[in-house]
VONU-265228 format. One record per atom (N, C-alpha, C, CB): residue number from 1; atom name; x, y, z. Coordinates in Angstrom, 2 decimals. Atoms other than C-alpha are relative to their C-alpha. Glycine has a CB too. Layout:
BEGIN
SITE   bami   kolti        px        py        pz
SITE    NUM      CA         X         Y         Z
...
END
This chain:
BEGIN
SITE   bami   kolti        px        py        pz
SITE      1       N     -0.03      0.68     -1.28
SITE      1      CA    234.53     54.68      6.64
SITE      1       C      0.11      1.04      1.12
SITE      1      CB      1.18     -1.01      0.07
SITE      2       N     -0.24     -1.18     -1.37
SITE      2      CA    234.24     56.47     10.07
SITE      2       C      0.47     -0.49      1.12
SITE      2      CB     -1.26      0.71      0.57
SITE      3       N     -0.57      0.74     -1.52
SITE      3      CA    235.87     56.23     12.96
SITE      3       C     -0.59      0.14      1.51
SITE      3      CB      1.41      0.53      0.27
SITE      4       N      0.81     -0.45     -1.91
SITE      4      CA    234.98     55.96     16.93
SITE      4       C      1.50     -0.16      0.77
SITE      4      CB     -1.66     -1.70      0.99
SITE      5       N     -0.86      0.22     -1.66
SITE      5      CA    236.91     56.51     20.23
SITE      5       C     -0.80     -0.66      0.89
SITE      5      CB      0.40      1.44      0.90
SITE      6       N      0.64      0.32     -1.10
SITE      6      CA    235.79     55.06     22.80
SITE      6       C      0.76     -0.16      1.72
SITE      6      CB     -0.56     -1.22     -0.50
SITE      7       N     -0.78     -0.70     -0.94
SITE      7      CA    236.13     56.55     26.16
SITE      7       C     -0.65     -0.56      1.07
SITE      7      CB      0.05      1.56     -0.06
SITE      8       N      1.06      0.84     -0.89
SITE      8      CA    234.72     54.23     29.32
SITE      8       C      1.17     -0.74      1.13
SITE      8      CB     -1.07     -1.40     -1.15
SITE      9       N     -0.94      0.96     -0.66
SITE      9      CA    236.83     52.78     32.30
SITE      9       C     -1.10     -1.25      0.60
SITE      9      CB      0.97      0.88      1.35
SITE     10       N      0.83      1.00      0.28
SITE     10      CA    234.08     50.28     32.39
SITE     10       C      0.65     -1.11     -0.50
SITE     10      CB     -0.94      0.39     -0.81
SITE     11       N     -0.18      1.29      0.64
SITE     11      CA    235.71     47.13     30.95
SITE     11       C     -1.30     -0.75     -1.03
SITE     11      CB      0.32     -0.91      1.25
SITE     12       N      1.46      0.21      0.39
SITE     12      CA    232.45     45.47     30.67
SITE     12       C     -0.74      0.63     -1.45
SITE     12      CB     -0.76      0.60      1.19
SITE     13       N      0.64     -1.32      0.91
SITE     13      CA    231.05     48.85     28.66
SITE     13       C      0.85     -0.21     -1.62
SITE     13      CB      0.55      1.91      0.93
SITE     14       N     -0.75      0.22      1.43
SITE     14      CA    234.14     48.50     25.96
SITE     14       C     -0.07     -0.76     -0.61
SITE     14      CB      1.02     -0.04     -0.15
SITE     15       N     -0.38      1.86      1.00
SITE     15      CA    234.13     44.83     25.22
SITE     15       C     -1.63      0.47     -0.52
SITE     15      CB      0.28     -2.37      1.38
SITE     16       N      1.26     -0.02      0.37
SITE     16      CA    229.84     45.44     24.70
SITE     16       C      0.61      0.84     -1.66
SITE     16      CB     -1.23      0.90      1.31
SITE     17       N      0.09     -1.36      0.53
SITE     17      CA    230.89     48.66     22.53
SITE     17       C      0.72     -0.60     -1.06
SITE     17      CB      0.58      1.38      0.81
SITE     18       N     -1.09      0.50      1.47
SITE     18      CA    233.95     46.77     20.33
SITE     18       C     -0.74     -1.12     -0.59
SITE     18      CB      1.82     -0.69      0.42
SITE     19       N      1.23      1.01      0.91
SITE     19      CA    231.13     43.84     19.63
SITE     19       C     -1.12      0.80     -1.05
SITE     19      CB     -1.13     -0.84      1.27
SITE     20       N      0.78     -0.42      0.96
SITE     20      CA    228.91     46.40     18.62
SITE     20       C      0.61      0.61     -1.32
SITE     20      CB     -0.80      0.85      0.59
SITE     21       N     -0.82     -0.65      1.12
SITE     21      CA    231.53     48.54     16.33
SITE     21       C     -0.12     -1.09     -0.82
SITE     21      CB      1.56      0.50      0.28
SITE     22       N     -0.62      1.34      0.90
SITE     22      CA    232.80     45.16     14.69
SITE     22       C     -1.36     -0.19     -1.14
SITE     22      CB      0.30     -1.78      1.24
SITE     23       N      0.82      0.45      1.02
SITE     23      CA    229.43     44.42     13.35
SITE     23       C     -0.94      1.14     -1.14
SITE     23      CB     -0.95     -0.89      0.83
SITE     24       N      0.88     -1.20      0.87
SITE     24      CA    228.61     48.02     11.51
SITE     24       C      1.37     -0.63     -1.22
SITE     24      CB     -0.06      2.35      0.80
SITE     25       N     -0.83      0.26      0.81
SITE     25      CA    231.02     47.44      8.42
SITE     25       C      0.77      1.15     -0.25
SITE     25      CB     -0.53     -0.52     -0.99
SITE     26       N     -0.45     -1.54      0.46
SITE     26      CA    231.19     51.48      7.73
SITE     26       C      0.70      0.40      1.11
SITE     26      CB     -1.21      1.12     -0.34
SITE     27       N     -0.34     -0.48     -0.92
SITE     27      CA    232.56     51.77     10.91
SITE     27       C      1.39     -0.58      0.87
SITE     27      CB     -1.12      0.02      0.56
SITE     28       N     -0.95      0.87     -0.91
SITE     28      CA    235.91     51.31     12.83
SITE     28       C      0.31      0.75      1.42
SITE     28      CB      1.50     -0.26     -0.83
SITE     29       N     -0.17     -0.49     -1.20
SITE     29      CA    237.11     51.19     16.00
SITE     29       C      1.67      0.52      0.03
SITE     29      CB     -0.45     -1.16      1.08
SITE     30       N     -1.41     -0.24     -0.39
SITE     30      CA    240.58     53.31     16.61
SITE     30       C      1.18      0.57      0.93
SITE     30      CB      0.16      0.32     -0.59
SITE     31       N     -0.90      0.21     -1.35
SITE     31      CA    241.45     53.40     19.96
SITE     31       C     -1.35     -0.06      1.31
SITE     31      CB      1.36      1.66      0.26
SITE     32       N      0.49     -0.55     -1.33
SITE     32      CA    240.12     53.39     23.54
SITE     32       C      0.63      0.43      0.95
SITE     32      CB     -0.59     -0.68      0.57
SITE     33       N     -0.71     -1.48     -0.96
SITE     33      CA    240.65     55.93     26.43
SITE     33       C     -0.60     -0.69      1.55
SITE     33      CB     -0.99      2.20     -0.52
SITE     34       N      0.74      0.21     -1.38
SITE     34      CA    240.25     54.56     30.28
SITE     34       C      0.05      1.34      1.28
SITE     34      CB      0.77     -1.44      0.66
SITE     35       N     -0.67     -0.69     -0.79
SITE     35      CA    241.08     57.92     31.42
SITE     35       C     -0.35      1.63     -0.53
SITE     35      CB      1.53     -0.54     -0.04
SITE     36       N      0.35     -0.89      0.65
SITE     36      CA    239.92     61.42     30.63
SITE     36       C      0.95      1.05     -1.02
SITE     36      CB     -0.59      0.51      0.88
SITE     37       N     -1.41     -0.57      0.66
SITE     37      CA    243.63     62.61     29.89
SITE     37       C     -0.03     -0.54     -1.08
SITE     37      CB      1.39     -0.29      0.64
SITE     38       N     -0.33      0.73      1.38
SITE     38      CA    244.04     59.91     27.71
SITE     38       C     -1.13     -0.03     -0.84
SITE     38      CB      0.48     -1.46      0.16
SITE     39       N      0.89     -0.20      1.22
SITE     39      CA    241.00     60.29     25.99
SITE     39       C      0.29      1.12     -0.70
SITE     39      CB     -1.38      0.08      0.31
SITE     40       N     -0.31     -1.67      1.19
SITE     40      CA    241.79     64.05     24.89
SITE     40       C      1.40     -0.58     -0.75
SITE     40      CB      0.55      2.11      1.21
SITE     41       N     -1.31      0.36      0.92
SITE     41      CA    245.25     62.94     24.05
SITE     41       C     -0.31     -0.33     -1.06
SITE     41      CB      0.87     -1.00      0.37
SITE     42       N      0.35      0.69      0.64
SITE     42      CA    244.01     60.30     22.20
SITE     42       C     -1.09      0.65     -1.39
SITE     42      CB     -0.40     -0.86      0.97
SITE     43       N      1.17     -0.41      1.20
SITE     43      CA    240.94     62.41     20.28
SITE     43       C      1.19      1.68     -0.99
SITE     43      CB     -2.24      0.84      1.28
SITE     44       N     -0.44     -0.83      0.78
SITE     44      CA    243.51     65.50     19.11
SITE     44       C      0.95     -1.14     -0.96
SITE     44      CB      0.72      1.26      0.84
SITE     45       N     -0.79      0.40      0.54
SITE     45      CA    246.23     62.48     17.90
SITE     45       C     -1.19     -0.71     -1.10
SITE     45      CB      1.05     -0.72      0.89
SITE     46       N      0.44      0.87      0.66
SITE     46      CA    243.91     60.27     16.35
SITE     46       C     -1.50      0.48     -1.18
SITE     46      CB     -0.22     -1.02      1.14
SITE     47       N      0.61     -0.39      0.42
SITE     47      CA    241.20     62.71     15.33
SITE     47       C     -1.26     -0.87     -0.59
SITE     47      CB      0.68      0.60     -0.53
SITE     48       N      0.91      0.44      0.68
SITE     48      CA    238.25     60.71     15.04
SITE     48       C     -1.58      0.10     -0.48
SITE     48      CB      0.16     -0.68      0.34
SITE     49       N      0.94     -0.55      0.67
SITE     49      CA    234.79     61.08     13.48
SITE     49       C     -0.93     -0.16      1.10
SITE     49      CB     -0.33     -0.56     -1.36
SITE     50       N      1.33      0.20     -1.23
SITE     50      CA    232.91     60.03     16.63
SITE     50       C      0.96     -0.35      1.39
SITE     50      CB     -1.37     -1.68     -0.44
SITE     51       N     -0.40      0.66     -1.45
SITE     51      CA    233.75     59.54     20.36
SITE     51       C     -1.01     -0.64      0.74
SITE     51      CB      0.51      1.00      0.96
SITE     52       N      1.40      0.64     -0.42
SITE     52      CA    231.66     57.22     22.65
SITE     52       C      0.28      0.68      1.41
SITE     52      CB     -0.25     -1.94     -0.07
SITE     53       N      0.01     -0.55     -1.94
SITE     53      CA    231.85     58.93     26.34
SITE     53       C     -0.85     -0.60      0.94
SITE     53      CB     -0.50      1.59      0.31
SITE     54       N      1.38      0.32     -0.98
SITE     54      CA    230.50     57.30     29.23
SITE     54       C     -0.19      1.44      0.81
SITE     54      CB      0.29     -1.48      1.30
SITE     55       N      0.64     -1.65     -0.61
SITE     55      CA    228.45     60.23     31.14
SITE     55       C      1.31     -0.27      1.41
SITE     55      CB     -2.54      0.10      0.74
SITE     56       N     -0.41     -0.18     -1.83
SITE     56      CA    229.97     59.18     34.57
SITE     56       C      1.67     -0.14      0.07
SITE     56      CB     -0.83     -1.59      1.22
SITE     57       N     -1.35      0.12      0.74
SITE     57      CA    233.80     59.66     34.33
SITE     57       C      0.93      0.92      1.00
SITE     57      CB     -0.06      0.61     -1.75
SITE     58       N     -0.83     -1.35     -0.69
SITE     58      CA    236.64     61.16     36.62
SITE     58       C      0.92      0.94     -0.44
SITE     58      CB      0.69     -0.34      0.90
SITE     59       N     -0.61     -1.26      0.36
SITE     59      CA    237.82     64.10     36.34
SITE     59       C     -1.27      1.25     -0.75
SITE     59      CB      1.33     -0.50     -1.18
SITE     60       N      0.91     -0.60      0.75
SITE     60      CA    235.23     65.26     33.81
SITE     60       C     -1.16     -0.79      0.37
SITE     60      CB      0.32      0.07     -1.44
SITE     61       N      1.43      1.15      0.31
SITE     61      CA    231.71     64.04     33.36
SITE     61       C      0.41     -0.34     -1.36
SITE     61      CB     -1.88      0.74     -0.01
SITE     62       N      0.00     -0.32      1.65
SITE     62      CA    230.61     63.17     29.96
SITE     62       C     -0.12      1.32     -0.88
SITE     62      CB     -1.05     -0.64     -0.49
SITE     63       N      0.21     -1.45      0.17
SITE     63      CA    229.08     66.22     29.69
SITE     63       C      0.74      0.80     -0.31
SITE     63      CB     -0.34      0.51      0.80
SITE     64       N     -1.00     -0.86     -0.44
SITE     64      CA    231.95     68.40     31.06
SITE     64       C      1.41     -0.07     -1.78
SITE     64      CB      0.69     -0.88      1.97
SITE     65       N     -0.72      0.38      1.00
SITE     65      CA    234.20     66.01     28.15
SITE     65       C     -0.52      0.44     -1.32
SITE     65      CB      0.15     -1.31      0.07
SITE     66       N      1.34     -0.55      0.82
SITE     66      CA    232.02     66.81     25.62
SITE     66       C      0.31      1.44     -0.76
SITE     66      CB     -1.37      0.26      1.16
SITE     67       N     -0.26     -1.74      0.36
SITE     67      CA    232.01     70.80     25.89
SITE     67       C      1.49      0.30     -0.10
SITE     67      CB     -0.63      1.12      1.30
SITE     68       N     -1.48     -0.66      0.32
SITE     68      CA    235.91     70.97     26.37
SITE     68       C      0.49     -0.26     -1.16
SITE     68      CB      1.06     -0.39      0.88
SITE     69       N     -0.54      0.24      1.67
SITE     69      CA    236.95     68.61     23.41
SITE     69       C     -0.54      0.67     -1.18
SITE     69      CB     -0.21     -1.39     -0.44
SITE     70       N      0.90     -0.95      1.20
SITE     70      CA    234.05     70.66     21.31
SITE     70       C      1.16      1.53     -0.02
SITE     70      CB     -2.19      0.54      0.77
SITE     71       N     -0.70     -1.17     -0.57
SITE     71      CA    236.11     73.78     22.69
SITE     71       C      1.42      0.26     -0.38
SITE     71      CB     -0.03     -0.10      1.39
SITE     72       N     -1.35      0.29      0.01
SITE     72      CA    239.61     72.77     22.39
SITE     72       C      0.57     -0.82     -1.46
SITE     72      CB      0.22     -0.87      1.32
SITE     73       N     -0.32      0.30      1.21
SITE     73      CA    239.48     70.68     18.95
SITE     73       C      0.06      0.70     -1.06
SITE     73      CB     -0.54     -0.71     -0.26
END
């Protein structure tokens, strides 16, 4: 089984994103991040096999999130 983060202060974006998780079977959802802090927090505690990043995001981009957590994990 693999896991996702999902990182989006979107509302909208998450609820789409936890409909889509739900219906892969191999796949779970184990946490979401509305916040770029709390997403890193969240991806060193929880260590998961995938993150979903929206590109547009304060503090970081997606992008920007991306290269640091690659960097820093």
């Amino acid at each position: 089984m693999k896991s996702v983060l999902i990182f989006s202060d979107i509302t909208s974006s998450k609820v789409s994103l936890r409909y889509a998780i739900d219906d892969i079977p191999s796949v779970i959802l184990i946490g979401e991040a509305r916040t770029t802090t709390s997403a890193l927090q969240k991806a060193y505690q929880m260590e998961p096999d995938y993150i979903i990043i929206e590109q547009s995001s304060p503090l970081f981009d997606g992008i920007a999130s991306v290269s640091y957590t690659h960097l820093t994990l």
